[in-house]
N, C-alpha and C positions, 0 to 999 in steps of 0.2 A: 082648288090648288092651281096653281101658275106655272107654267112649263117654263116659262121666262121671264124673269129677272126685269124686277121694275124700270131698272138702268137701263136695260135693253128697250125697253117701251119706249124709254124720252127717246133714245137716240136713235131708235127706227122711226119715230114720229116727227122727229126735228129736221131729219135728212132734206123730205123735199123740201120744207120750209124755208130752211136757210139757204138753201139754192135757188132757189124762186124771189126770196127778196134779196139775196145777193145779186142775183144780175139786175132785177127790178130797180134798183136802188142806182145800181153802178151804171144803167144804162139812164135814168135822172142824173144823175150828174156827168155823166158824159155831151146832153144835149143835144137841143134836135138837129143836130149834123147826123147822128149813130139812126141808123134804121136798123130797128128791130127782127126786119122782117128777111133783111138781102143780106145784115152782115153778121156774124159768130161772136158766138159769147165770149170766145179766148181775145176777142180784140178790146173789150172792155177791161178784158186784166193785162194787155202788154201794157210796157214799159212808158211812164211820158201818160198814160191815160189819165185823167181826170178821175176814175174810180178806181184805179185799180188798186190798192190799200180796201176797199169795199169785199171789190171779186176775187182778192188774194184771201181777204178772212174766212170770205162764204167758202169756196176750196178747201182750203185748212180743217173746215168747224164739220163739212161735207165726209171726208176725209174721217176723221173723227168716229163721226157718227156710224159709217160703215162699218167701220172695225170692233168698236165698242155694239155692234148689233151681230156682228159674226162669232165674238165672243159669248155673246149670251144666247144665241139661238141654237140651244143645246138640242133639241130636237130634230135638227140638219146633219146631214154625213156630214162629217171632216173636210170631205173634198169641194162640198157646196159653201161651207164656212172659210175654207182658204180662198173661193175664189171670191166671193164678197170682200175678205178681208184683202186682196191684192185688189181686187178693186176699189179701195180705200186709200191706199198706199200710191195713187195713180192722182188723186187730183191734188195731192199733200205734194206731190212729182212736180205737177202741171205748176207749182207756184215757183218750181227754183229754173223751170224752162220758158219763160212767158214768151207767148206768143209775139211777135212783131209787131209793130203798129202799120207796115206794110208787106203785103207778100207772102211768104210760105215759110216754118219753122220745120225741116226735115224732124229734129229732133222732139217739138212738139208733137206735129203731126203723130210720131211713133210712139212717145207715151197715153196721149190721147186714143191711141189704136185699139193701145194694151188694155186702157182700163174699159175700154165700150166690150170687147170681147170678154172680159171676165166677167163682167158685169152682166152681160149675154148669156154666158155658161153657165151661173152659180144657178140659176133660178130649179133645170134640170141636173146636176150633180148635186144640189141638195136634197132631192126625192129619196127618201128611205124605202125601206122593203114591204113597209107595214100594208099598202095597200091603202085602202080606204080607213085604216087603225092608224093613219096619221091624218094630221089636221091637213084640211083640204089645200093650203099653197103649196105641201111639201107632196102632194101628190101629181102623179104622171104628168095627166091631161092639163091641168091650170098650169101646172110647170112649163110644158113645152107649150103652152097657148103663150104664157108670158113671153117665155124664150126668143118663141116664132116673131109675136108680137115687135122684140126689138131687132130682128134683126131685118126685117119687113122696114122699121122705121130708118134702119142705116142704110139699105138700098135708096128708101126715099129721099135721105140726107144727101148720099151719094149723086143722085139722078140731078135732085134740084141745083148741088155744086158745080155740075159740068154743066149746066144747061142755061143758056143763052137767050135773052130775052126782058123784056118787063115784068114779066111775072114770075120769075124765077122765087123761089120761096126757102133760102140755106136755114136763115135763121131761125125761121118755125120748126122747120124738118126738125134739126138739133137741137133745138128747145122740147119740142115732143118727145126725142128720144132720149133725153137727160130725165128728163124730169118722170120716166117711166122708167127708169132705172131707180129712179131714186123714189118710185112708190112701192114697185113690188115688196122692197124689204119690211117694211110696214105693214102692206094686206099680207105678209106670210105671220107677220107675227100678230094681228088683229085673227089670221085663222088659230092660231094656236092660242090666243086666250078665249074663244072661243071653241076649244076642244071640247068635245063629251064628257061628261061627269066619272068617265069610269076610273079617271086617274083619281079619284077622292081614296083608294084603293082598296075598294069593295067590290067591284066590276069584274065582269069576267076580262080575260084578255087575250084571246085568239086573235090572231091578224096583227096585235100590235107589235110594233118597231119593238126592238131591244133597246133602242136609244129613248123610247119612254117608259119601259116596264117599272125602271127606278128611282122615277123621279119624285125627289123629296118636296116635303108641303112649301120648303121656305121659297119657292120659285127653282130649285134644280141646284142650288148650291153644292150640295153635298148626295154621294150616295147614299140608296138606303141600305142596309147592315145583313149581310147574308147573301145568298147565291140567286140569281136572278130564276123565278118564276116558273113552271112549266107553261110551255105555248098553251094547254088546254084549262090550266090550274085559274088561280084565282089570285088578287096582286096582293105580293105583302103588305103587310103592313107597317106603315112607319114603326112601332114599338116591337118590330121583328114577327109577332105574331103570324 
């Protein structure tokens, strides 16, 4: 049985992809004037760029794929699934604000703000109550290791932007912390088809979340039919039993 919705699997799997060969691509046809390493991804999609129809798609399709993975990852509190899904809604943002092709965008900068923070926050607001009776990304420790993880990597971003010199390193910084944004939602949902067998609903279910005690065989479409389970009982069954 599948906690989540096959939909969910493409578009949590698609996320880093299309954002790795969106810039990949747009920084090829940009040319070797664009350093990968000293300058930002948002300059491959301003205005007047050479790829930017490229890095406006990869945004858009990124975008997409968030939301369409916050929708199916029924296994996440609400409030871990809202902030993934405004984290969606933030680079679909970043295409109607493009960056400059020189200088500083107040108004980018601050949609860009919004969506590294949400995207920062969802990984720990999505840990349910269940304990160790949820699949391993939706719990505590991985949660805030991810968490800490990016927000570790926006200091780095941070550090390398103000800092002065040849080996300054923006571009990497922000390329690391995009593109680990854009894994976590995929190893939470690779933990969750990798869930224990006891949802086949023959298992015991102590410890487990209420947000999987009823979850239907077709991947979580539908609830299953009757009042959800005692904590010590044993899980219904699809045919009510």
């Amino acid at each position: 049985m599948r906690i989540v919705p096959w939909w969910a699997v493409l578009s949590a799997t698609a996320a880093p992809i299309v954002l790795v060969a969106g810039w990949t691509v747009a920084q090829v046809i940009q040319g070797p004037g664009y350093d990968a390493a000293t300058e930002s991804i948002s300059l491959l999609g301003s205005y007047g760029a050479p790829g930017y129809w490229v890095l406006t798609a990869s945004l858009l399709a990124l975008g997409v794929c968030y939301l369409v993975t916050a929708a199916g990852l029924r296994a996440a509190t609400r409030y871990g699934r809202a902030a993934l899904g405004g984290g969606g809604v933030t680079p679909i943002a970043l295409t109607l604000v493009p960056a400059p092709s020189s200088g500083g965008s107040f108004v980018h900068g601050t949609v860009a703000t919004i969506g590294f923070v949400l995207l920062a926050l969802w990984p720990v607001l999505a840990v349910g109550r269940g304990g160790n009776g949820m699949p391993w990304g939706l719990r505590p420790i991985p949660a805030s290791v991810a968490s800490g993880l990016m927000w570790f990597g926006a200091g780095w971003f941070w550090v390398e932007l103000h800092r002065n010199g040849p080996h300054r390193l923006p571009g990497v910084a922000e390329r690391v912390v995009t593109f680990g944004q854009a894994l976590w939602p995929m190893l939470v949902v690779v933990s969750c088809l990798a869930f224990p067998r006891m949802l086949r609903g023959v298992g015991p279910v102590r410890g487990l979340d209420p947000a999987l005690r009823r979850v239907a065989p077709d991947g979580g479409t539908k609830l299953m039919p009757g009042p959800e389970p005692k904590e010590t009982g044993r899980l219904r069954r699809w045919d009510g039993s």
